[in-house]
C-alpha positions as CSV (number, residue, x, y, z in Angstrom):
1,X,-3.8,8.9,-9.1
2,X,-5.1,12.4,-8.1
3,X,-4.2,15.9,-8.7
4,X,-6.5,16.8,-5.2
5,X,-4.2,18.0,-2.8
6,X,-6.5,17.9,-0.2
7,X,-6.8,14.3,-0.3
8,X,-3.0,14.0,-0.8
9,X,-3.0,15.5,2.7
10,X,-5.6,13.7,4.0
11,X,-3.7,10.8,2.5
12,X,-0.5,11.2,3.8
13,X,-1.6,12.3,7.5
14,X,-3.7,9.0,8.3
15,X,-5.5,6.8,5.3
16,X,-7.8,6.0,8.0
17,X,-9.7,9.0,8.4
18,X,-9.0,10.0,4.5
19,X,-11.8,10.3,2.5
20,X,-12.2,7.4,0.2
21,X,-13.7,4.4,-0.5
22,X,-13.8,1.4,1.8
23,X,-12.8,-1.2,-1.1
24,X,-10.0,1.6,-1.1
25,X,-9.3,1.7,2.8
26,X,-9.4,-2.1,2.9
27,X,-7.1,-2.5,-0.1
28,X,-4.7,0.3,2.1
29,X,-5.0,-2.2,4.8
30,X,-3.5,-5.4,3.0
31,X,-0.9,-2.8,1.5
32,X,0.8,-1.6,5.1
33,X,0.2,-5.6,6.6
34,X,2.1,-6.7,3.2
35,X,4.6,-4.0,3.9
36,X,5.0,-4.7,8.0
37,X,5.4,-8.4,7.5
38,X,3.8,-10.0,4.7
39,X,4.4,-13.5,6.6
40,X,1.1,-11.9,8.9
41,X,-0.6,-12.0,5.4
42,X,-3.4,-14.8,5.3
43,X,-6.5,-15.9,3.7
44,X,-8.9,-14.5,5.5
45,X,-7.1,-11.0,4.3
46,X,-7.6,-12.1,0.8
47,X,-11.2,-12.9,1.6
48,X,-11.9,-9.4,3.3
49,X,-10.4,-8.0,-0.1
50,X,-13.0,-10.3,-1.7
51,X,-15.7,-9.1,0.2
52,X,-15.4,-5.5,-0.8
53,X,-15.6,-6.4,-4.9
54,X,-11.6,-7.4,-5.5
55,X,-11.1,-10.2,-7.7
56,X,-8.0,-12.8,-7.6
57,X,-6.4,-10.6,-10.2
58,X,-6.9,-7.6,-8.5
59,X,-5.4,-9.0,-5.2
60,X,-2.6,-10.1,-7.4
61,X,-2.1,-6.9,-8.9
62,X,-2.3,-5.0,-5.8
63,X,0.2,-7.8,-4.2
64,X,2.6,-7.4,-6.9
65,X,2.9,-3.5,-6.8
66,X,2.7,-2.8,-3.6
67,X,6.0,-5.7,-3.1
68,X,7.5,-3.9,-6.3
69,X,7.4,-0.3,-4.5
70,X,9.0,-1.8,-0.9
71,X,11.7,-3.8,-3.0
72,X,12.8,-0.7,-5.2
73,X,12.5,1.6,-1.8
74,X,14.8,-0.8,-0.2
75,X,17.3,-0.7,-2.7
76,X,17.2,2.9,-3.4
77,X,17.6,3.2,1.0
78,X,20.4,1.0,0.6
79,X,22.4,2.7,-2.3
80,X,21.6,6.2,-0.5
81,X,19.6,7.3,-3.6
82,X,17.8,10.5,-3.0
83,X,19.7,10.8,0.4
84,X,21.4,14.4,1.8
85,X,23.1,12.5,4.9
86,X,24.5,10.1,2.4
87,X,28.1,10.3,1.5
C-alpha cells in the first residue's frame, strides 16, 4: 500500500519500468500470468518466486489474493457493479 502518487502512476502505466523491487516485479509477473491463464502457471514460476526470497506461504498468499481480486472483479463485471453503460 502507498500514498506516492508517483509510483501509483508509474504503477498503473507499465509495472515494468515502475520503480520497485525485483522480488516486487517478479511477484507482478506471477500475478498477470495467474490472471491471463493460471493453467500457464508452473513450477518453475514458483521457483523464480523462490529465488527472489518468497517462501511457500508467501506464494500461497500472493496466489490466493491475487485469484480473490479476479473472482470478485468478475462478478462485480458480471452484475454491472460500478458500471455507467449498465442498465
Amino acid at each position: 500500500m502507498t500514498l506516492d502518487d508517483d509510483l501509483i502512476v508509474a504503477l498503473r502505466r507499465d509495472y515494468k519500468t515502475a520503480p520497485i523491487t525485483d522480488p516486487e516485479r517478479v511477484m507482478l509477473d506471477y500475478v498477470v500470468k495467474l490472471t491471463k491463464d493460471a493453467t500457464q502457471v508452473s513450477r518453475h514460476d514458483h521457483e523464480v518466486l523462490h529465488g527472489v526470497g518468497y517462501d511457500d506461504k508467501a506464494i500461497l498468499q500472493i496466489t490466493l489474493i491475487a485469484s480473490w481480486f479476479n473472482y470478485i472483479n468478475r462478478v462485480a463485471d458480471a452484475l454491472g457493479i460500478g458500471r455507467d453503460d449498465y442498465d
